[in-house]
ROMIBA-162551 format. One record per residue: residue in three letters; x, y negated, z negated of N, C-alpha, C in turn. Coordinates in steps of 0.02 Angstrom, whole numbers, plus 50000, padded with zeros to 5 digits. Each point is the difference from the previous one (the first is absolute). Last residue first. Layout:
BEGIN
ALAXYZXYZXYZ;...
REM end
This chain:
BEGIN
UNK522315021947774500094994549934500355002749932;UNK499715001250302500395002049937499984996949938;UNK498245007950216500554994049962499885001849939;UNK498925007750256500175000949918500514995949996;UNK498214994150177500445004250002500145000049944;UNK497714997550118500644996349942500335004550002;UNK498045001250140500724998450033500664997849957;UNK497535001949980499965006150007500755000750019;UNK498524984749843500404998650036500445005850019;UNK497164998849933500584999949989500684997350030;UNK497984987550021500095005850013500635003249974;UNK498004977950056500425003249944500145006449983;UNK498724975950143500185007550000500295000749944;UNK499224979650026499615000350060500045008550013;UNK499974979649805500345004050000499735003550058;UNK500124971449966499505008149989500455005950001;UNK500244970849938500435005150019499355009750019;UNK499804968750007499955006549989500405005050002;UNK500124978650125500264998649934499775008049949;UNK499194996350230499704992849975500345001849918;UNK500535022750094499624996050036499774992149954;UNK501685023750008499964994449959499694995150049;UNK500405028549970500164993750050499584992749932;UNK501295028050011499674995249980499874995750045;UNK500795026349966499934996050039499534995449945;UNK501765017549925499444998049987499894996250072;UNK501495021049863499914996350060499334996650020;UNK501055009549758499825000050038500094996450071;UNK500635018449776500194993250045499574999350046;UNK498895012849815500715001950029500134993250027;UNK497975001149852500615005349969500705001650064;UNK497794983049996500205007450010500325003249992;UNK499774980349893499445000450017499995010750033;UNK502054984349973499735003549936499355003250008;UNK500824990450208500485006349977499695001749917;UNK499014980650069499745007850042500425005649984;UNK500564980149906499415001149975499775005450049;UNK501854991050086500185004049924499444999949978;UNK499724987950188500475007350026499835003649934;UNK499414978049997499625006950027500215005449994;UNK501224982849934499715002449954499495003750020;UNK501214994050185500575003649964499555002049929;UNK499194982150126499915007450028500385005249976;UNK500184976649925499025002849984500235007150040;UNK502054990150018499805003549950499335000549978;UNK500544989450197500335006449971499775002349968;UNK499184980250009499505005450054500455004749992;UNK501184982249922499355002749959499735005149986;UNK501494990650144500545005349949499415001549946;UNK499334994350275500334996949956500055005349919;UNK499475008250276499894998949946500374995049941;UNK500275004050211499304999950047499724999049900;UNK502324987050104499515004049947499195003150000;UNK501264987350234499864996449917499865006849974;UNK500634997950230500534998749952499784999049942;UNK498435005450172500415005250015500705000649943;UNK497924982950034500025003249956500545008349980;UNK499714981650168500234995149953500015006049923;UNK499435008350232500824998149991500074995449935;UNK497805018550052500334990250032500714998549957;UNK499245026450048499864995049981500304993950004;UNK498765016850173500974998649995499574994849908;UNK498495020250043500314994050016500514996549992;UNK497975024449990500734994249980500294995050057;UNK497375007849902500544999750066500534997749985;UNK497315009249911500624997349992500455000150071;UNK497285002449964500445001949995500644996549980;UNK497754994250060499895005550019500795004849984;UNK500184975250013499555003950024499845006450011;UNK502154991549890499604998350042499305003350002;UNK502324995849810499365000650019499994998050055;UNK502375007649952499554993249981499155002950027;UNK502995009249967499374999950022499444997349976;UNK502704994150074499475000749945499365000950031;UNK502964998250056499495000450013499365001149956;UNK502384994349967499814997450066499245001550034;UNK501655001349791499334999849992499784997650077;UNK502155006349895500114993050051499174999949990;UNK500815004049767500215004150070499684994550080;UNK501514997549724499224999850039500305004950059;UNK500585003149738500335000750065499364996550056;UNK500534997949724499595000350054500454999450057;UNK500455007749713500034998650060499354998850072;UNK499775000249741500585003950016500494998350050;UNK497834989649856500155003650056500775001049987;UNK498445004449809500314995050021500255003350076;UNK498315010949853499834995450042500494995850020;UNK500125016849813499894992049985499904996950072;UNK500165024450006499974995649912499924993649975;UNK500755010450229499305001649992499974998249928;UNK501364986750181500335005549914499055001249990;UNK500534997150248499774994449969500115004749956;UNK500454994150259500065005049948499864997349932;UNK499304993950276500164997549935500055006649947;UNK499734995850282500385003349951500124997049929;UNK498534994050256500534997149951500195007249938;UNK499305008650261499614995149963500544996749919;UNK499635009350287500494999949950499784995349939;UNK498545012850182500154993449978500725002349956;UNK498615018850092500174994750066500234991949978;UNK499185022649865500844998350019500144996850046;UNK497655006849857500314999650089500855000450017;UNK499184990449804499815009049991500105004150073;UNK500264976249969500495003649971499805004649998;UNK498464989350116500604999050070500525003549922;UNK497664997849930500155006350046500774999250021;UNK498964987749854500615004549970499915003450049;UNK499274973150030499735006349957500505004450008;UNK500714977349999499675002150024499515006649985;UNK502544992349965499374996250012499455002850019;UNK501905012249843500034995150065499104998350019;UNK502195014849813499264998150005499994994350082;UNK501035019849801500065001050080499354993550021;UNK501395007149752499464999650031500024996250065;UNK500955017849772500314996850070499184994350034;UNK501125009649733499254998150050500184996350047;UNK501455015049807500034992750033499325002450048;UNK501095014049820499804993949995499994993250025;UNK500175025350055499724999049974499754993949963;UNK501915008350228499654996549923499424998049964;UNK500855010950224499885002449967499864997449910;UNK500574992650211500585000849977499755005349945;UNK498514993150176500934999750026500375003749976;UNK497784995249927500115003650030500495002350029;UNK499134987949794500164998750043500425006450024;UNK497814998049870500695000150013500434998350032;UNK497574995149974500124998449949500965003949968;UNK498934988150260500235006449972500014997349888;UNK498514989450232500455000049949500185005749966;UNK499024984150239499965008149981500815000149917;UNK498034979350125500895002949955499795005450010;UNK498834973750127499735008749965500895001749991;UNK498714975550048500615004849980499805007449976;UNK498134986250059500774993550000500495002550012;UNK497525014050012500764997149976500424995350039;UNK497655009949963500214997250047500494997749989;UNK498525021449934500194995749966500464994850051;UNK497645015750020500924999050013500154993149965;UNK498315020849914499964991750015500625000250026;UNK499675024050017499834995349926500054993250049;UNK499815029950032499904991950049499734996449934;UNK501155024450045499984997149968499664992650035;UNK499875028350046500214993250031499884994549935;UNK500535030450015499734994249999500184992550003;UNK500635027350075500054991250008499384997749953;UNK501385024950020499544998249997500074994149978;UNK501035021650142499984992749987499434997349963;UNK501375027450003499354993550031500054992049964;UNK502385015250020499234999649966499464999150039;UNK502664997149980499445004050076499485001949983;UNK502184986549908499164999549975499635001750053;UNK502434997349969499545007450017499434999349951;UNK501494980850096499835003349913499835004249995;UNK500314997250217500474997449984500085000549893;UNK498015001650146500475005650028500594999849953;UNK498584982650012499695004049954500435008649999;UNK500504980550144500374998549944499655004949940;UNK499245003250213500645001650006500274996149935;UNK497884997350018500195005250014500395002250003;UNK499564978050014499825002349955499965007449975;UNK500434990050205500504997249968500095004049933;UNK498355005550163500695005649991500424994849969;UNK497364998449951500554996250017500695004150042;UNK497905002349859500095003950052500734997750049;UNK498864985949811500335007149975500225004350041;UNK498994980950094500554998549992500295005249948;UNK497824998050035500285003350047500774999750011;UNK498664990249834499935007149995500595000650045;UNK499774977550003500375003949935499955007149999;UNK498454988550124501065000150077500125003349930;UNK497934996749923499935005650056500905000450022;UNK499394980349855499985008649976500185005650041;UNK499554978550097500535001349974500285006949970;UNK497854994250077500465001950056500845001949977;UNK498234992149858499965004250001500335003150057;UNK500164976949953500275004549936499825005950008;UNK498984987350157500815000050023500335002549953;UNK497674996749966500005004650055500695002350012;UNK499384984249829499875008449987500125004850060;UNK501164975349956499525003650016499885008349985;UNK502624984650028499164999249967499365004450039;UNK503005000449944499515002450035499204997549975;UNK502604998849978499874994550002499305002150057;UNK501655018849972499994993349971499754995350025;UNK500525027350012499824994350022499734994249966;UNK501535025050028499724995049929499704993550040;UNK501005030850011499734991350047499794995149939;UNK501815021249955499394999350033499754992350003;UNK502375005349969499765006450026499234999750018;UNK501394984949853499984999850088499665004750043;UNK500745007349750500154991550008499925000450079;UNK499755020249843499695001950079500054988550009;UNK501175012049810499394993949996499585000750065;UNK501235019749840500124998050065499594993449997;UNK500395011049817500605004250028499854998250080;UNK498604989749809500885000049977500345003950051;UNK497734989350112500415002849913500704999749971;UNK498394992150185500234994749934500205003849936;UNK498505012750174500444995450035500124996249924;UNK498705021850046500415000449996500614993949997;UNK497554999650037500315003549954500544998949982;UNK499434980650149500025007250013500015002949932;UNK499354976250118500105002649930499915008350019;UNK499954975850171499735007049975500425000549944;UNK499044976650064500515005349988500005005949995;UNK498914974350053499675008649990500475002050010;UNK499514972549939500465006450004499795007049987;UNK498654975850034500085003749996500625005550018;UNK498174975649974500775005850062500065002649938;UNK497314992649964500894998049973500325003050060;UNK497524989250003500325005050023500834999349974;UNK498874980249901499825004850050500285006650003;UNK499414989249765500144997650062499965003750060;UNK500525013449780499824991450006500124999650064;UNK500635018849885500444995250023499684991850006;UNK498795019649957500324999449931500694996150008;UNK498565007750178499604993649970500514998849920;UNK500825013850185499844991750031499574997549912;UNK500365023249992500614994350006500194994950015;UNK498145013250027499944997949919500694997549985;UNK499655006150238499414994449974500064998649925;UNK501185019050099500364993250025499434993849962;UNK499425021049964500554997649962500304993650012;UNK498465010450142499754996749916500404998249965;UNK500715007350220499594995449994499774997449940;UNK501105021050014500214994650018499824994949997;UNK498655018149994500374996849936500534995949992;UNK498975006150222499334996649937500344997949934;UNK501415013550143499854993150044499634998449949;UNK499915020449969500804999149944499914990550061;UNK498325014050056499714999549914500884995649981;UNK499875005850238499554993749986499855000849911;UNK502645008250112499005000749998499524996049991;UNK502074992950133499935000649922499265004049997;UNK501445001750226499854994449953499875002149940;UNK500725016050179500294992150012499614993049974;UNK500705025749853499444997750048500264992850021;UNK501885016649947499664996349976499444998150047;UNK501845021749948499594996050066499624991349930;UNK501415023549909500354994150040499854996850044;UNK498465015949917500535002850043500614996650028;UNK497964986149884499895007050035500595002650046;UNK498974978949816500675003550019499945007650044;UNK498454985249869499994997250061500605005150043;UNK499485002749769499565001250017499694998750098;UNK502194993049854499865006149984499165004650047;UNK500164975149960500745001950043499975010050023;UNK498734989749807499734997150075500225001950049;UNK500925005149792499705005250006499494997850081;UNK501564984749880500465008050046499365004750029;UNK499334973149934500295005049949500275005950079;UNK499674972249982499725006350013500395007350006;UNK500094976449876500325003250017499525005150040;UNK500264971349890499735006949995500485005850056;UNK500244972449861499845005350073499635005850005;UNK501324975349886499625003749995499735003450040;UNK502464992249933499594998250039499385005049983;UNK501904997649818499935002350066499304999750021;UNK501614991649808499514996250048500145004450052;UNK499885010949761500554995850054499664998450047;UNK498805013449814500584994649955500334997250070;UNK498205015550074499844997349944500524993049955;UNK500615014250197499604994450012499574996449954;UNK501515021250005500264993949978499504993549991;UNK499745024850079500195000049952499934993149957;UNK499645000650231499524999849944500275003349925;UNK501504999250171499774993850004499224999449948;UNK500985021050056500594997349977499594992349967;UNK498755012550153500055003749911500614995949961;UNK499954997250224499254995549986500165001949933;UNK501725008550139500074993349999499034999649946;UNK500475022850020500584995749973499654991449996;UNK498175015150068500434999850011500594994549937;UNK497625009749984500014993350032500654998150039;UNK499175018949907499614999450021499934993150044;UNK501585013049858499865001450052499284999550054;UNK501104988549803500225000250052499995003650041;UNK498454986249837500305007450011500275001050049;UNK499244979849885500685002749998500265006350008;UNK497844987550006500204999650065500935001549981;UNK498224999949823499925006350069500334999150066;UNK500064982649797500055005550022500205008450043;UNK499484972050074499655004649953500435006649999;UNK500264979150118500024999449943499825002749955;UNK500255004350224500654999849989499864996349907;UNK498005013550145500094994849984500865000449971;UNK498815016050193500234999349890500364994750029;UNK498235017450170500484992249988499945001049922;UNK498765017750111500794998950025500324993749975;UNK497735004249942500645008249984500584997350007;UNK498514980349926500235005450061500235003550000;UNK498434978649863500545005849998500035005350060;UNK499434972349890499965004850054500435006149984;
REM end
């Protein structure tokens, strides 16, 4: 199948970033050599074409809905089986670079099936550029530009444990250590800042851990119907390791195969489902501070 607007994350053409935004271009860079989930993207220029005077139409056109749909369908079948869930993320131009990540700033819904409800999705992702959250942090980088979105939607991945991992550590500024932030469940409640999550530092050269700090992990977000929801998590799992010294360091050799991979440090999201590890983001790290070597 082919669509103006949709690029495949395993092809190519889908590493133009301004067509697909930071977060998607980043991720197809990679998706060839690292387990990142399989998906697609609808491109800036959809967005671009819907966009009138900072207004959005209150649904999806019907040619950019249709391609939705197909896409969604050649993603069901190259998945196998039924209808897959689904993660639709927006992906801005401008987002996952080196001088701003727009991290929070636009919508991301999780754990979405169907063509009809993946295309609704899309639609909150546009409109969510209009945002004044999003706006006022666009203020804030003096990125007073025009906006241009495209949406990312790949297989969700159902984690055990999701990490947000630095290939620096951020604190202190050391180049040879790999911080990693990890807790139950999927990565909205750490990317969120509503969980306190465990703290493992790890010698980026050899994967040995370093140190682990836990955190109280009191809360986790989990698949429902039609969506996600955080939740107190169950007390037997609030005191245990959301990661063991293994799973460290499998993520820490992430880390440093992306930092070589792209040429700067990175900030990665992962999650680790039935023993798996996937790669879920990967963006510069826009917050390192300098150090003295």
């Amino acid at each position: 199948m082919t669509a103006t607007d949709i690029l495949w994350l395993d092809h190519p053409s889908c590493r133009d970033l301004a067509r697909v935004g930071g977060k998607a271009a980043n991720l197809a860079r990679l998706a060839a050599r690292m387990p990142v989930p399989p998906g697609f993207a609808l491109t800036t220029d959809a967005f671009d074409r819907a966009w009138r005077g900072g207004a959005l139409p209150d649904a999806l056109p019907d040619d950019v809905r249709g391609q939705v749909a197909d896409a969604y369908a050649e993603l069901t079948a190259r998945l196998g089986g039924e209808p897959p869930s689904v993660a639709v993320r927006s992906s801005a131009a401008d987002e996952d670079g080196g001088a701003a990540s727009f991290a929070g700033q636009h919508e991301t819904y999780l754990n979405i099936v169907g063509a009809d409800a993946v295309a609704d999705a899309v639609l909150r992702c546009w409109q969510s550029a209009g945002s004044e959250r999003a706006l006022a942090y666009r203020r804030s980088q003096n990125l007073d530009g025009d906006v241009h979105l495209a949406v990312l939607v790949q297989a969700l991945i159902r984690a055990d444990v999701a990490a947000v991992v630095f290939s620096a550590n951020p604190l202190t500024g050391s180049l040879d250590e790999v911080v990693v932030n990890a807790s139950w469940g999927l990565g909205e409640s750490i990317v969120g800042g509503t969980t306190t999550p465990d703290t493992f530092v790890v010698r980026k050269a050899d994967g040995a851990l370093l140190s682990t700090t836990l955190g109280e992990k009191a809360r986790m977000t989990v698949s429902v119907p039609g969506g996600t929801e955080e939740v107190d998590t169950p007390r037997f799992l609030r005191g245990r390791p959301a990661l063991d010294a293994a799973q460290a360091a499998d993520a820490a050799g992430l880390a440093r195969n992306l930092e070589e991979t792209m040429g700067w440090p990175v900030d990665l999201e992962c999650a680790w489902s039935e023993g798996t590890l996937y790669l879920l983001q990967c963006r510069p790290i826009t917050t390192l501070r300098s150090v003295n070597r």
